[in-house]
DRENDO-1510 file (C-alpha; in Angstrom, 1 decimal, always signed):
<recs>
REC; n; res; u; v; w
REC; 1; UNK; +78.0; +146.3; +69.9 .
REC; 2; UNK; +76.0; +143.2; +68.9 .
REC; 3; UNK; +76.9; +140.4; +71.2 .
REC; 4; UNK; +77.4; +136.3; +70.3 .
REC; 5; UNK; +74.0; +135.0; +72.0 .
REC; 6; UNK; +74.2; +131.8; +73.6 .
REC; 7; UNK; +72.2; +129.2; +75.2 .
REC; 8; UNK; +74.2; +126.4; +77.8 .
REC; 9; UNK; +72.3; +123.4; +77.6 .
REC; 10; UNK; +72.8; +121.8; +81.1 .
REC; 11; UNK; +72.4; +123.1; +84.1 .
REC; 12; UNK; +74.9; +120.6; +86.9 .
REC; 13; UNK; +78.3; +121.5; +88.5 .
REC; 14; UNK; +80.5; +122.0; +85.3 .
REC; 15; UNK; +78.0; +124.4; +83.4 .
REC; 16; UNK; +78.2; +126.5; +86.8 .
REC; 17; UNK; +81.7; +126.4; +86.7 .
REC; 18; UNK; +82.5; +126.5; +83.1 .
REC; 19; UNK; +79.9; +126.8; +80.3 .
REC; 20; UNK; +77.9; +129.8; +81.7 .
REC; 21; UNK; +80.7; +131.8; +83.6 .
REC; 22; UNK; +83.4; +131.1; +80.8 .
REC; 23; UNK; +80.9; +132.6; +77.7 .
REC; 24; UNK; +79.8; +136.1; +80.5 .
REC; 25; UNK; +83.5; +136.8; +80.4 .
REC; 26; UNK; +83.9; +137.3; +76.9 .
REC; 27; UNK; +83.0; +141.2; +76.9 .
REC; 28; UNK; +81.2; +140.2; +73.3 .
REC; 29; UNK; +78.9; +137.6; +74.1 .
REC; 30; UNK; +76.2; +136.6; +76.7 .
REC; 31; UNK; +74.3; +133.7; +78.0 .
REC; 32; UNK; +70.7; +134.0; +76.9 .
REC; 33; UNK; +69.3; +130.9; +78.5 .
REC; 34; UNK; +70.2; +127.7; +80.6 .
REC; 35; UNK; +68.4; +124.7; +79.5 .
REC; 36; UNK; +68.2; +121.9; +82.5 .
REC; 37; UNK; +65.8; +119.1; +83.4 .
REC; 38; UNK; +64.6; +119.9; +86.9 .
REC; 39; UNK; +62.9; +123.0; +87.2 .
REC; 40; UNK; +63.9; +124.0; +90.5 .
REC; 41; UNK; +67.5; +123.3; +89.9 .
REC; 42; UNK; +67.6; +125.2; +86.6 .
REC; 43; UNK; +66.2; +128.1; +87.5 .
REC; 44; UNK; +68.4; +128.2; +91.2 .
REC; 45; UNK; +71.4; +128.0; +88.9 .
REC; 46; UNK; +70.6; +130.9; +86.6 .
REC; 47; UNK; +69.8; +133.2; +89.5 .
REC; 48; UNK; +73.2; +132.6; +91.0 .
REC; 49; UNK; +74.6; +132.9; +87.6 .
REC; 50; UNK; +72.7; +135.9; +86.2 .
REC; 51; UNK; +71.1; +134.3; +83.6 .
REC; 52; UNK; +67.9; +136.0; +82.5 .
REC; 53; UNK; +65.6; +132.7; +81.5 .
REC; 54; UNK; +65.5; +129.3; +81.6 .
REC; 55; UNK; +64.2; +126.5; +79.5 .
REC; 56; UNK; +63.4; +122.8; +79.4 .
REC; 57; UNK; +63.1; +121.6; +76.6 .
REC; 58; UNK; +66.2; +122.0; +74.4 .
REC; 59; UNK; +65.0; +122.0; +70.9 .
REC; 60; UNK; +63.2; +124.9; +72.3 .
REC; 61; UNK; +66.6; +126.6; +72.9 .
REC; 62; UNK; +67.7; +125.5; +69.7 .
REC; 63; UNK; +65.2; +126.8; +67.5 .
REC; 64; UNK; +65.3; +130.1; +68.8 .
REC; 65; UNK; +66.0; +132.7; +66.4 .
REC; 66; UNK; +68.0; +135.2; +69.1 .
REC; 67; UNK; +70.3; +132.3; +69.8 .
REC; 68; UNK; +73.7; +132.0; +67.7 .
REC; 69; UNK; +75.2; +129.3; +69.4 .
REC; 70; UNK; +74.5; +126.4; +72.1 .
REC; 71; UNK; +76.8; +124.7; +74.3 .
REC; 72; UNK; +76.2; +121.3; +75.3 .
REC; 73; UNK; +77.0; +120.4; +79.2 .
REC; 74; UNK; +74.7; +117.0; +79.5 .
REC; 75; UNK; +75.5; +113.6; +80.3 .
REC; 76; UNK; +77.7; +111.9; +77.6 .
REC; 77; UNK; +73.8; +110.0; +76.0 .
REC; 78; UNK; +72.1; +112.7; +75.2 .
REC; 79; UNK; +74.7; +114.6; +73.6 .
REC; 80; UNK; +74.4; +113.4; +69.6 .
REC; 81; UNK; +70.8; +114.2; +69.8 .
REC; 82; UNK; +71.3; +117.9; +71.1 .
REC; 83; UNK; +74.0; +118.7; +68.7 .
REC; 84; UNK; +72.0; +117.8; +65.8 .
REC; 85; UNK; +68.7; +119.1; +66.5 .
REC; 86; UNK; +71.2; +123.0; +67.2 .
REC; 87; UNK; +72.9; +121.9; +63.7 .
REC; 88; UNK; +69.9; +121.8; +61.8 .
REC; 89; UNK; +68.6; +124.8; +63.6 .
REC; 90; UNK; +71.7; +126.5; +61.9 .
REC; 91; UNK; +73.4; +127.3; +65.7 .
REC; 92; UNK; +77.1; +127.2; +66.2 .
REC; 93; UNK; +78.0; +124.3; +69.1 .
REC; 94; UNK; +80.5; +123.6; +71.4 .
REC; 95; UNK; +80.0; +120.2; +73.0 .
REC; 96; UNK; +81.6; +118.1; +76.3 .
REC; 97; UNK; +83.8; +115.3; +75.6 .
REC; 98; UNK; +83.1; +112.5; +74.4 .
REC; 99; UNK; +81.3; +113.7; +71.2 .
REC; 100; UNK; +78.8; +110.6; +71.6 .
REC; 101; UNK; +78.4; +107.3; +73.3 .
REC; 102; UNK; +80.3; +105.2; +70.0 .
REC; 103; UNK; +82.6; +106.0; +67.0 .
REC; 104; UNK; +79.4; +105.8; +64.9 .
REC; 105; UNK; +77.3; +108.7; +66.7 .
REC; 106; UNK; +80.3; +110.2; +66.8 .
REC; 107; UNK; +81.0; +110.1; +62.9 .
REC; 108; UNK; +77.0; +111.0; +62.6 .
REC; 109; UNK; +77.6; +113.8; +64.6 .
REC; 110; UNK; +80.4; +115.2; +62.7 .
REC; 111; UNK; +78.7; +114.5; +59.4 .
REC; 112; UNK; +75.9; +117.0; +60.4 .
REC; 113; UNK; +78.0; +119.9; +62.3 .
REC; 114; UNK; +80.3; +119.5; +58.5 .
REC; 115; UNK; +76.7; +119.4; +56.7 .
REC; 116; UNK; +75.3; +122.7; +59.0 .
REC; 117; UNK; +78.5; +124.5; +58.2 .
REC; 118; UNK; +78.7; +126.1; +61.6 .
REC; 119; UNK; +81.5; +126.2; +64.0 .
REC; 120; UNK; +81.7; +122.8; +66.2 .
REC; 121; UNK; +84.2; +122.3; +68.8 .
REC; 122; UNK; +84.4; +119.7; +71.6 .
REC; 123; UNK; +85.9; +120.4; +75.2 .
REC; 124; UNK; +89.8; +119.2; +75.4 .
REC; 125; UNK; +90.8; +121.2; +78.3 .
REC; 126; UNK; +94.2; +120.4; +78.7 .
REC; 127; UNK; +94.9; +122.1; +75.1 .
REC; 128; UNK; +94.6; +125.5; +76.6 .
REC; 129; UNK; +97.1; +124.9; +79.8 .
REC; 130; UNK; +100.4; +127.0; +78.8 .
REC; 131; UNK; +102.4; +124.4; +79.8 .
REC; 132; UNK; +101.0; +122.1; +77.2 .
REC; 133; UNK; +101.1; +124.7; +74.4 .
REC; 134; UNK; +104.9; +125.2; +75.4 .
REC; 135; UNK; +105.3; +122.1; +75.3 .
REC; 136; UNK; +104.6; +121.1; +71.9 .
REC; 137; UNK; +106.2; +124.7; +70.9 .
REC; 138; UNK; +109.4; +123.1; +72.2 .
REC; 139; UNK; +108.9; +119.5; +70.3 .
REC; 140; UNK; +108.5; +121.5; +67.1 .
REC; 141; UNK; +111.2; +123.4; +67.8 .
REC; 142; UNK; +113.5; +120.7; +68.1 .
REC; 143; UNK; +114.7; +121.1; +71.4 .
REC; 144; UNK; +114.8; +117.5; +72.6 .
REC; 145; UNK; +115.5; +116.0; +68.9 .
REC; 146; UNK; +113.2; +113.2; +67.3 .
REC; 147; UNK; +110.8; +111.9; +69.5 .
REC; 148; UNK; +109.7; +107.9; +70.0 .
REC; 149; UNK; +108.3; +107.7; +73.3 .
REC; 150; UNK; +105.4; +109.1; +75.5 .
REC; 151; UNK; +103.2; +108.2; +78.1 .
REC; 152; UNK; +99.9; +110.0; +79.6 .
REC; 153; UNK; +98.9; +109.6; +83.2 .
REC; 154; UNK; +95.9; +110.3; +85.3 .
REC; 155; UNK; +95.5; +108.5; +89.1 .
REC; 156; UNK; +93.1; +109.4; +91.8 .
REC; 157; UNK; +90.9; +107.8; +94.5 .
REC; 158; UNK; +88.0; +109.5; +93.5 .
REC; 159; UNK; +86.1; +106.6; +92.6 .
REC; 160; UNK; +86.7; +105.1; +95.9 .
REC; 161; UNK; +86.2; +108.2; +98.6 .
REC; 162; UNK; +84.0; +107.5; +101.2 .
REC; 163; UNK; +80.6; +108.5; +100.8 .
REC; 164; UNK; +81.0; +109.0; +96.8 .
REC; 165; UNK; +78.0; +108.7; +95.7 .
REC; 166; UNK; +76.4; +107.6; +92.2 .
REC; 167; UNK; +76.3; +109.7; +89.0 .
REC; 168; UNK; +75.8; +109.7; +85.3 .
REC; 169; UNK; +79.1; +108.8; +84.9 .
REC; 170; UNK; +78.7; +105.4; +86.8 .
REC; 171; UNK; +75.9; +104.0; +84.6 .
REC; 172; UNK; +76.4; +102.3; +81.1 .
REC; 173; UNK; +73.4; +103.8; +79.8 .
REC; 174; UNK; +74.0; +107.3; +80.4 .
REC; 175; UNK; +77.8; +107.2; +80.2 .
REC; 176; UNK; +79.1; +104.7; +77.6 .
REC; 177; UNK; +82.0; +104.1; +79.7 .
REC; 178; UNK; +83.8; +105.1; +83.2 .
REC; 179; UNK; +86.9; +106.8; +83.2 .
REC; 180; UNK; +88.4; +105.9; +79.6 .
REC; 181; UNK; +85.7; +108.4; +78.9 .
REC; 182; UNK; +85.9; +110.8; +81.3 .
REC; 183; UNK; +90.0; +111.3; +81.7 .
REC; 184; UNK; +90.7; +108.9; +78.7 .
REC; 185; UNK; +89.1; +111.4; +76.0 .
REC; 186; UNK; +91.3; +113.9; +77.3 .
REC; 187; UNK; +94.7; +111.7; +77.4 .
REC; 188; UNK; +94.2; +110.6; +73.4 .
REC; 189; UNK; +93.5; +114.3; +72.6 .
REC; 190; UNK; +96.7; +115.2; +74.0 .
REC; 191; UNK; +98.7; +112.6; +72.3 .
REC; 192; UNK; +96.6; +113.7; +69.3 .
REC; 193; UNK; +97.5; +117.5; +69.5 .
REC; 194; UNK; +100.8; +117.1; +70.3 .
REC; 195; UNK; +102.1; +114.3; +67.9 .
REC; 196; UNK; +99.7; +113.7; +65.5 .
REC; 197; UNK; +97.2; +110.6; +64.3 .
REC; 198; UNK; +97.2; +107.6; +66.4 .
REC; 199; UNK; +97.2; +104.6; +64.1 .
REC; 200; UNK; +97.3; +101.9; +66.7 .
REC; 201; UNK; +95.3; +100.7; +69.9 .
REC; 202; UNK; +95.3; +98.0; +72.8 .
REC; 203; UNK; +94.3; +98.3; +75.8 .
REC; 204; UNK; +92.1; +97.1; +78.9 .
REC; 205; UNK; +89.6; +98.6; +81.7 .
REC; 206; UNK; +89.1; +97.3; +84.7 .
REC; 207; UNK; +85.8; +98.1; +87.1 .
REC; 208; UNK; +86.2; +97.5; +91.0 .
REC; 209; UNK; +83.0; +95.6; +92.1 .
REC; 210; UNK; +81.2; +97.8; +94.9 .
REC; 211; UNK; +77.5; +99.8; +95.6 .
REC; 212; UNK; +77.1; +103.4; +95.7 .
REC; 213; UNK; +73.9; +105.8; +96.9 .
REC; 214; UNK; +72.7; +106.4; +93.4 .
REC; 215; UNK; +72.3; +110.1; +93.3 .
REC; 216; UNK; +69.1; +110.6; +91.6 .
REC; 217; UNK; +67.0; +107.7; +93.4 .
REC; 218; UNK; +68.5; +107.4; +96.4 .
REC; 219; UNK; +68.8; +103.8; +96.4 .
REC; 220; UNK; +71.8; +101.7; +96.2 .
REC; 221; UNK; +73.1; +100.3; +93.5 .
REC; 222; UNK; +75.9; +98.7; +91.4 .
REC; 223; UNK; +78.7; +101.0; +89.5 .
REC; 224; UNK; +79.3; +99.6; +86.1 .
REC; 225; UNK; +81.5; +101.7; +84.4 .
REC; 226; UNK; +85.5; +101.0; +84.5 .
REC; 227; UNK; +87.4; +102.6; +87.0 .
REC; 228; UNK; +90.8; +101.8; +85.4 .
REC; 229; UNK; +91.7; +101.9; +81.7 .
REC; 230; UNK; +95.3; +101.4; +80.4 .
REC; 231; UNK; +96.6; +101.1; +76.7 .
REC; 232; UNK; +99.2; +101.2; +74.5 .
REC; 233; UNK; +99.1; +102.7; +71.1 .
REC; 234; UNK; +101.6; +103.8; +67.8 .
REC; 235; UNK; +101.7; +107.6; +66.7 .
REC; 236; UNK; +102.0; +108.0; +63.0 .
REC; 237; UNK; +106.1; +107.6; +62.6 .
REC; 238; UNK; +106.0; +104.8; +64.9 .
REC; 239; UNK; +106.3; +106.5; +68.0 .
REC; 240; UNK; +105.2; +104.3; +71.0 .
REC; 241; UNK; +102.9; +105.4; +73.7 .
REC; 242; UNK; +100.7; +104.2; +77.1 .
REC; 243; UNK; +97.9; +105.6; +79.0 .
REC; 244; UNK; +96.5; +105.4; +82.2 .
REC; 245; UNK; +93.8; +106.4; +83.7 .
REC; 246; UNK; +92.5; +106.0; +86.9 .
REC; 247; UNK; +89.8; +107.2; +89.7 .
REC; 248; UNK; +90.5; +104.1; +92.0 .
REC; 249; UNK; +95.1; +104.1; +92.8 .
REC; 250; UNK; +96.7; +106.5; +94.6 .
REC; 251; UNK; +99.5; +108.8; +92.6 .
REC; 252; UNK; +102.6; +109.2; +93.5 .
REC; 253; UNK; +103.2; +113.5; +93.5 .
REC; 254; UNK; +102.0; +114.1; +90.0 .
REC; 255; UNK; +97.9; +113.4; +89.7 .
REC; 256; UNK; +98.2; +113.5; +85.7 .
REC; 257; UNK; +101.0; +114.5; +83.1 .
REC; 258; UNK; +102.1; +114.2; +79.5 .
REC; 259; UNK; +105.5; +113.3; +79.3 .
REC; 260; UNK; +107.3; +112.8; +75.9 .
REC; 261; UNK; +110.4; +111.7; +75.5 .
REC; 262; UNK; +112.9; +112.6; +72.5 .
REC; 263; UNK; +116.5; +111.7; +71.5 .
REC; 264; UNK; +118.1; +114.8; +73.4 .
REC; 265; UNK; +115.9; +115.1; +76.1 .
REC; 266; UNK; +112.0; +114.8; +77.8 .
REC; 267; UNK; +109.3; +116.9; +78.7 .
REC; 268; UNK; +106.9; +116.5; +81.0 .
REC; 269; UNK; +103.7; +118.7; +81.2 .
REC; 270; UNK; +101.2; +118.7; +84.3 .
REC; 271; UNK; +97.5; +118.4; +83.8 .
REC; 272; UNK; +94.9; +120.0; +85.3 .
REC; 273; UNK; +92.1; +122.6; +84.9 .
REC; 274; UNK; +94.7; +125.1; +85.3 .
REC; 275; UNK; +95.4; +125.3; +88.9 .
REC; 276; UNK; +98.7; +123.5; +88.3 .
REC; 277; UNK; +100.2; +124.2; +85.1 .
REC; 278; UNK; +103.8; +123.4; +84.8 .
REC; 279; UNK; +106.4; +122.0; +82.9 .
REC; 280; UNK; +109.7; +120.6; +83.4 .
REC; 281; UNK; +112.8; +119.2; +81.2 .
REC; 282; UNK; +115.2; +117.0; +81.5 .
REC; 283; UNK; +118.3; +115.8; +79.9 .
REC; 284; UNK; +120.5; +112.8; +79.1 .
REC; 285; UNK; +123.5; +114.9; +79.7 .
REC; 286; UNK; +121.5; +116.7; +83.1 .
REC; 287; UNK; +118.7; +114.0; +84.2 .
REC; 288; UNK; +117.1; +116.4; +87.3 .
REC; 289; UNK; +113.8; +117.8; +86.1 .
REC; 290; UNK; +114.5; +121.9; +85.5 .
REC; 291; UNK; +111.0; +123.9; +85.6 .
REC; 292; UNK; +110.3; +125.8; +82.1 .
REC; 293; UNK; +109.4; +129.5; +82.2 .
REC; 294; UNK; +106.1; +130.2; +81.2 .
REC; 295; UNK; +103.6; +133.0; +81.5 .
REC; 296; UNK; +102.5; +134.4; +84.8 .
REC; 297; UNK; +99.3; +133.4; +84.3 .
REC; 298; UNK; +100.0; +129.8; +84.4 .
REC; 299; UNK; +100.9; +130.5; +88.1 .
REC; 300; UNK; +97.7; +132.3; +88.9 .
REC; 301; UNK; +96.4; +128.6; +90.8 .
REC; 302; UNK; +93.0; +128.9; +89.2 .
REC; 303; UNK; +90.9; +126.8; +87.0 .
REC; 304; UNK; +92.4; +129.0; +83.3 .
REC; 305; UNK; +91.5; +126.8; +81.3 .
REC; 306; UNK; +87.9; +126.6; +81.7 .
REC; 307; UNK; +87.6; +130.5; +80.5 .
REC; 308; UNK; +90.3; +130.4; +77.9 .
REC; 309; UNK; +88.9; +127.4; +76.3 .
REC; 310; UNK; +85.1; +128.9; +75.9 .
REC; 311; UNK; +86.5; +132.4; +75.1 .
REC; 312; UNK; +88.2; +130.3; +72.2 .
REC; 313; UNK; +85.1; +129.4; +71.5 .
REC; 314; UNK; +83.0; +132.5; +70.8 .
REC; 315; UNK; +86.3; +134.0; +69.3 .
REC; 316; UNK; +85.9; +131.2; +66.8 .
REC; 317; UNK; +81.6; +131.7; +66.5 .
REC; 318; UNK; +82.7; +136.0; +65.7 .
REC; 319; UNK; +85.3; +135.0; +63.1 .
REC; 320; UNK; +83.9; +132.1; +61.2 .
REC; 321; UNK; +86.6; +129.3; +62.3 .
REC; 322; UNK; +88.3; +127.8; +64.6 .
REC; 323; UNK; +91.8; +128.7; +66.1 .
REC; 324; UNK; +93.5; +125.7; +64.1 .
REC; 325; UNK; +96.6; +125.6; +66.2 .
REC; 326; UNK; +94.0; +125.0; +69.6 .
REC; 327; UNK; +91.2; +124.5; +69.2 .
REC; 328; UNK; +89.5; +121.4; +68.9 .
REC; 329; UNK; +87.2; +120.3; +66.2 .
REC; 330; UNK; +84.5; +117.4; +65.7 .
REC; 331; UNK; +87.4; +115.9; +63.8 .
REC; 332; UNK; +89.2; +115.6; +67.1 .
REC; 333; UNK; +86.6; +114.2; +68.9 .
REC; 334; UNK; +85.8; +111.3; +66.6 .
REC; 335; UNK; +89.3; +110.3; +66.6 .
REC; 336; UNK; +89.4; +110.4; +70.0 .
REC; 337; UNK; +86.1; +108.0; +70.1 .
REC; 338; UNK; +88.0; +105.6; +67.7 .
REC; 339; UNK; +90.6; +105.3; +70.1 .
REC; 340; UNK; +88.8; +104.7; +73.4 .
REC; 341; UNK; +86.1; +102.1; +71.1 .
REC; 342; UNK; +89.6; +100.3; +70.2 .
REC; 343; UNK; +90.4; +99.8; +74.4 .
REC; 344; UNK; +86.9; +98.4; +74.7 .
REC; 345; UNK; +86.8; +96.2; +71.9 .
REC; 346; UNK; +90.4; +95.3; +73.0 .
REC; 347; UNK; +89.6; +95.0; +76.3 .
REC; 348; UNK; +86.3; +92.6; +75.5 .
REC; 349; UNK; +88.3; +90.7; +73.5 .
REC; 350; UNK; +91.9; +90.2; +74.7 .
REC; 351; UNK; +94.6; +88.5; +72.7 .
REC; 352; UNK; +97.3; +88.2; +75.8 .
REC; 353; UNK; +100.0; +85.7; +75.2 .
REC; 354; UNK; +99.4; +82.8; +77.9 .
REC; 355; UNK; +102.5; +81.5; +79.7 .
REC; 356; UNK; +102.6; +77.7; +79.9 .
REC; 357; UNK; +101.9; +76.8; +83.4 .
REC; 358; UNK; +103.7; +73.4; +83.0 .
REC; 359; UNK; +107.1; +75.2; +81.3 .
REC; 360; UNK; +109.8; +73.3; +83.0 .
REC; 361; UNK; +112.3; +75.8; +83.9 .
REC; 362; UNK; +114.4; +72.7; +85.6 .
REC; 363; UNK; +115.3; +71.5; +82.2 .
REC; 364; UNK; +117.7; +74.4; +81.4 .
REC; 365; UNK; +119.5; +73.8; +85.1 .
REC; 366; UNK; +117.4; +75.8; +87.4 .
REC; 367; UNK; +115.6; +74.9; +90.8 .
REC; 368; UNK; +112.1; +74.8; +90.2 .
</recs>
């Protein structure tokens, strides 16, 4: 049986953990080559992982002629110029989130994956928990009437651990952005995937001054990507929504969720790489939180997203689309960008309403 070959270009923790191990499960496909930057690094990775040869120099790996597809596992920069050159090397791709660095690499991007004809699919994790999928099962199915409310939450300390040191994530250049990036792609998906276009945006990011190791020089230096961003946006239908995300507060039980709230009732989704994957209703007439059945895999406290969302992804490369009601497409991800690009340019240029500091409550016959 002729196998889906593919090459994972990347070679840091989530390529180990994801890309490469995700595509050898598939009993019809196989990783060909992993494409990294350090030599040493690369080829230490694809002994552990099995992979028979290594590469650096990724047009290389994309104009190979026993290489179907490529996934992309590289820092947020670099990604528009390795989809493109695998696009016009007629490769299917599957790329990280975000697409690109700005809603106009993004829209470039898309542009050539539509042009190449291939499959294209970006990595929105949460789509594949079971929770999730039930979720929005149960939305369409009426169960907690007409919706007009929900929020998406992620909080964690991670930027602030002790010791953390600096990554790609942390520099402008390399990143785009901090955590409205990072988490923040994710959260819009969701709302995306679940209720439809977003049509609205405001928000704000906030970065927490401080020095870090940097990882690849070893000196210190300054973080300069935001380590909070917040917004609030309108769903096509009007329906109202916020989103937080966060790598410097502490949560408060529940790391990151989807909750959406409906006439008859609310639903409330946990988010994670699958390790937790649960949901929970709850009721006007009976407000405690009731866990949902789902399937004993969502219980199985690993990572089951990772594989299920790159097994989605050959499946999609052996057919010739995409799993419409999952997976996500280029589409997705520049919507996504033109939501987080609306926080920044919100954020850069905020219109908050100011207070009057010399408003005299005493004239209506209070104490000042």
């Amino acid at each position: 049986m002729t196998k889906l070959r593919v090459g994972v270009i990347g070679a840091g923790a989530f390529a180990e953990s994801c890309h490469v191990p995700g595509v050898q499960s598939h009993p019809e496909a196989e990783v060909v080559v992993l494409c990294g930057r350090d030599s040493a690094r690369t080829r230490a990775a694809a002994q552990r992982l099995g992979v028979p040869e290594v590469s650096l120099d990724y047009e290389e790996v994309c104009a190979r002629t026993d290489i179907d597809a490529v996934t992309i596992a590289t820092p947020n920069v670099v990604h528009a110029r390795q989809a493109q050159a695998a696009f016009a090397a007629g490769k299917h791709v599957f790329c990280e989130k975000p697409l690109g660095m700005n809603t106009e690499e993004a829209a470039d991007m898309l542009r050539a994956a539509e042009q190449s004809r291939k499959i294209h699919q970006i990595a929105f994790t949460y789509r594949y928990l079971y929770g999730v999928q039930e979720l929005k099962r149960r939305l369409l199915n009426g169960e907690i009437g007409e919706p007009y409310y929900v929020a998406v939450h992620y909080d964690s300390w991670d930027g602030l651990r002790p010791g953390s040191k600096i990554g790609f994530r942390e520099h402008l250049d390399s990143a785009g952005a901090g955590v409205l990036y990072d988490v923040g792609s994710h959260l819009f998906d969701l709302v995306g995937f679940v209720l439809g276009p977003i049509e609205a945006v405001s928000g704000n990011t906030i970065l927490v001054p401080r020095t870090r190791i940097d990882a690849r020089t070893g000196a210190l230096a300054h973080v300069e990507t935001d380590d909070i961003a917040s917004a609030a946006f309108t769903c096509s239908g009007g329906i109202q929504g916020q989103l937080f995300a966060s790598r410097a507060t502490p949560n408060s039980g529940d790391k990151a969720y989807i909750e959406l709230v409906g006439r008859q009732g609310a639903l409330k989704a946990s988010l994670s790489r699958g390790s937790v994957d649960v949901l929970t209703i709850s009721r006007p007439s009976q407000p405690t939180w009731e866990v949902v059945p789902l399937p004993v895999q969502a219980s199985d406290g690993q990572p089951h997203c990772l594989s299920r969302m790159m097994h989605s992804f050959v499946d999609a490369c052996l057919r010739g689309r995409l799993n419409g009601e999952v997976d996500a497409s280029f589409h997705d991800g520049l919507a996504v960008q033109r939501a987080m690009d609306a926080v920044r340019q919100s954020s850069a240029e905020p219109a908050a309403i100011s207070l009057d500091a010399d408003f005299d409550s005493t004239a209506f016959g209070g104490v000042a």
